[in-house]
C-alpha positions as a printed Julia matrix, in Angstrom:
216×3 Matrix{Float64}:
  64.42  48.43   68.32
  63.69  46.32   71.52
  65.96  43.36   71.68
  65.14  40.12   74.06
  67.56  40.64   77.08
  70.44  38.83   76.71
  72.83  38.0    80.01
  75.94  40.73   80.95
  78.5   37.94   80.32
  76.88  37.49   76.66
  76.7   40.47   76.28
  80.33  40.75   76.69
  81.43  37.6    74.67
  79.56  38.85   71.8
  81.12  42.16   71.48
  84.69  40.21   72.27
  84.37  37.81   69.97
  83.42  41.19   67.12
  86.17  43.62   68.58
  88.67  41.25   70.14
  91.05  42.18   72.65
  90.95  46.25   73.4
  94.54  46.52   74.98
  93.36  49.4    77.0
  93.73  51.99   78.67
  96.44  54.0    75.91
  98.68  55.09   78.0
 101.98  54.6    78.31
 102.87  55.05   82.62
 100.79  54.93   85.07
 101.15  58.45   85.5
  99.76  59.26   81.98
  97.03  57.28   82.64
  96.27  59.01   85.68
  96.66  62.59   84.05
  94.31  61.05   80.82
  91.35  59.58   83.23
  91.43  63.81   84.37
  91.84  65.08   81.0
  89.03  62.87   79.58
  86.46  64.49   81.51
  83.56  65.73   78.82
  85.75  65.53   75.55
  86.71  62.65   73.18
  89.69  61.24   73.35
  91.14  62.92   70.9
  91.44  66.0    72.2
  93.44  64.39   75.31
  96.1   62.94   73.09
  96.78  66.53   71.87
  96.83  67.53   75.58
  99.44  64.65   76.61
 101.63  65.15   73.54
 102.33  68.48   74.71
 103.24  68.03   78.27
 105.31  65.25   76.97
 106.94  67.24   74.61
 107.04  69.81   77.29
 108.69  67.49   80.21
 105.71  67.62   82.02
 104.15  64.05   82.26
 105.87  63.1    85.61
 104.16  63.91   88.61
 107.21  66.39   90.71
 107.79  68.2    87.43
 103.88  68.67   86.71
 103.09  69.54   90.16
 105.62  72.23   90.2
 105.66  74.15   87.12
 103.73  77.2    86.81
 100.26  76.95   86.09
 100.36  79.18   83.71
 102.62  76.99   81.66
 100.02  74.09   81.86
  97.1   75.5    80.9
  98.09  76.41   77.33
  99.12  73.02   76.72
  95.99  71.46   78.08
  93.6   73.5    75.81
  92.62  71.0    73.43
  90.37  69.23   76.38
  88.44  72.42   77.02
  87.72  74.59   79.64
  91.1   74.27   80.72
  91.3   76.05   83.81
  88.66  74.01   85.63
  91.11  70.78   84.26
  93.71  71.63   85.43
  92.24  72.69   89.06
  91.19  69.0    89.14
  94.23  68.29   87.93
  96.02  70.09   90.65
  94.01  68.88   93.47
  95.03  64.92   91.89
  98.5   65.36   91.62
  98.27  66.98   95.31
  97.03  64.1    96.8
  99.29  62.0    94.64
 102.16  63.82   95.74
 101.65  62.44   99.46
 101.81  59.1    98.07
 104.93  59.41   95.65
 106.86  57.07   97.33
 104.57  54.38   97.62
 102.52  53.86   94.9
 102.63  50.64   95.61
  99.7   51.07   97.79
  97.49  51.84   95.46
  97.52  48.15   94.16
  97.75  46.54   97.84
  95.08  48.41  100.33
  91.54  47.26  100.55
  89.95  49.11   97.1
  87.14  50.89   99.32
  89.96  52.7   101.18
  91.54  54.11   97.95
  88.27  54.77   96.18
  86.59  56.67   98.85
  90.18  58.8    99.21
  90.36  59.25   95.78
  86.53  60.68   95.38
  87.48  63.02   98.69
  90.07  64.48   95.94
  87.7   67.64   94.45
  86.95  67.45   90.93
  87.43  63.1    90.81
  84.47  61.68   90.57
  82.74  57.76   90.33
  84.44  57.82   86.85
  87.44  59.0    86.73
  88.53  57.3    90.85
  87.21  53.8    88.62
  89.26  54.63   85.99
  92.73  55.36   87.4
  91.94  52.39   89.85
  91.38  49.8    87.2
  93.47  50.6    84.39
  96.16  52.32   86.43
  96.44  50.21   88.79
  94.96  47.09   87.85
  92.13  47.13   90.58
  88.8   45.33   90.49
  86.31  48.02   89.74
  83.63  48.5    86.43
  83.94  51.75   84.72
  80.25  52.95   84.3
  80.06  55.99   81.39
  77.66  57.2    79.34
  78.03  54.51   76.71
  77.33  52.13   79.41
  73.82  53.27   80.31
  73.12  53.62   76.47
  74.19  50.15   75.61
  72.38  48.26   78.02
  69.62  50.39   78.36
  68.97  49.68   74.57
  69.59  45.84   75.28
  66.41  45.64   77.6
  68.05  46.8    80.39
  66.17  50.12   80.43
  66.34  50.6    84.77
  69.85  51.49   83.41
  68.85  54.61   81.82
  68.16  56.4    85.26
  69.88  54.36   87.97
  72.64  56.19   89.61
  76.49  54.68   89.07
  76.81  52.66   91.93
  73.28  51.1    91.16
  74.82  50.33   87.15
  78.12  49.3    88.77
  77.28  46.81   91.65
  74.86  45.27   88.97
  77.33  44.76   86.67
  79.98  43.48   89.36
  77.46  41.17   90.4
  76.75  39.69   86.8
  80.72  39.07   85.74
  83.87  37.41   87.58
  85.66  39.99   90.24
  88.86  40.0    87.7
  90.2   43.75   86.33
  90.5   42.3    82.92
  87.37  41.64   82.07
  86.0   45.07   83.4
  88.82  46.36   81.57
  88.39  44.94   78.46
  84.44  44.84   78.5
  84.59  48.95   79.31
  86.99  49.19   76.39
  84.44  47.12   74.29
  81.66  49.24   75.33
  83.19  52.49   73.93
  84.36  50.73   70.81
  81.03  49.65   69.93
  79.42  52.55   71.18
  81.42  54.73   68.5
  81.25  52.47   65.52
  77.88  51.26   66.01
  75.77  51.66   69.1
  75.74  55.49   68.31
  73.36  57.88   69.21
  71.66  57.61   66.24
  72.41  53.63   66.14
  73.59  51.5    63.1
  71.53  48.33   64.26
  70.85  46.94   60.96
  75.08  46.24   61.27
  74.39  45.44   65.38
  75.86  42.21   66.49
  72.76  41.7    68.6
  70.32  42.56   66.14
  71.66  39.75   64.26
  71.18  37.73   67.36
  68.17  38.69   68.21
  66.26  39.02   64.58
């Protein structure tokens, strides 16, 4: 169903004022946030709980302990995300790069965000996605989180460019469209999924749509 395009930041007050506030991301130290935004990759959410519980339970979810257990150890542990040993390379190569940082993680929330974004996709296995994602809800930086919900959202709100353009197309649209503050992109990313799950599926619910009611 087409729907008369409506503006990003009404887009976003309509799903926050359906949803409320998300509280995202759900994790409890920046560090588990960072190993989630990994873990996340291709599987549902879920699935990375599972994967966090264990290294939890497991003393694992601190970066020196993490980075030097056996791999072999890991990987069992991390099997509820799937194709576990090409997670935990990325995995690996993170916490690598992390590891030259540990004592000043501070940076991450201080240097000019193209600096730490372009580092962090030089890190193999991190792309647009996940660098976004440990930026912005790790660390609080201003940066959208485009995913897959994203392009299906707005491409089925008259946006349909959306459906094709390339992440940094979707991304410096969206930028451009909202206040440079972390949380709204935090909380309108969070809304995205939420609605995206309950509603906005990929066989959609509209007749219970917020902006089919809108836009009749």
């Amino acid at each position: 169903m087409k729907q008369n395009i409506q503006s990003v930041i009404d887009i976003y007050n309509s799903l926050h004022s359906i949803y409320g506030p998300q509280d995202w991301w759900p994790g409890e130290t920046q560090f588990e946030i960072i190993v989630g935004a990994v873990l996340t990759q291709s599987t549902a959410w879920h699935n990375v709980t599972l994967a966090i519980d264990s290294l939890k339970k497991n003393g694992l979810m601190e970066l020196k302990p993490l980075l030097e257990v056996n791999p072999e150890q890991v990987k069992p542990l991390i099997n509820p995300v799937g194709f576990f040993n090409v997670k935990y390379r990325r995995l690996r190569n993170l916490l690598e790069y992390l590891s030259g940082h540990f004592e000043n993680f501070e940076r991450f929330r201080h240097l000019p965000l193209d600096l730490l974004r372009n580092e962090l996709l030089n890190v193999s296995g991190v792309g647009p996605e996940t660098a976004d994602s440990i930026l912005l809800y790790a660390f609080d930086r201003p940066t959208f989180v485009v995913d897959a919900y994203t392009r299906r959202l707005f491409s089925r709100l008259g946006y349909d460019w959306m459906e094709k353009a390339s992440y940094e197309e979707i991304q410096k649209f969206l930028m451009g469209q909202l206040p440079s503050d972390y949380k709204i992109y935090n909380e309108f990313h969070a809304l995205i999924v939420v609605h995206c799950k309950e509603v906005c599926r990929k066989k959609p619910l509209c007749w219970t749509c917020v902006f089919s009611r809108e836009n009749p």
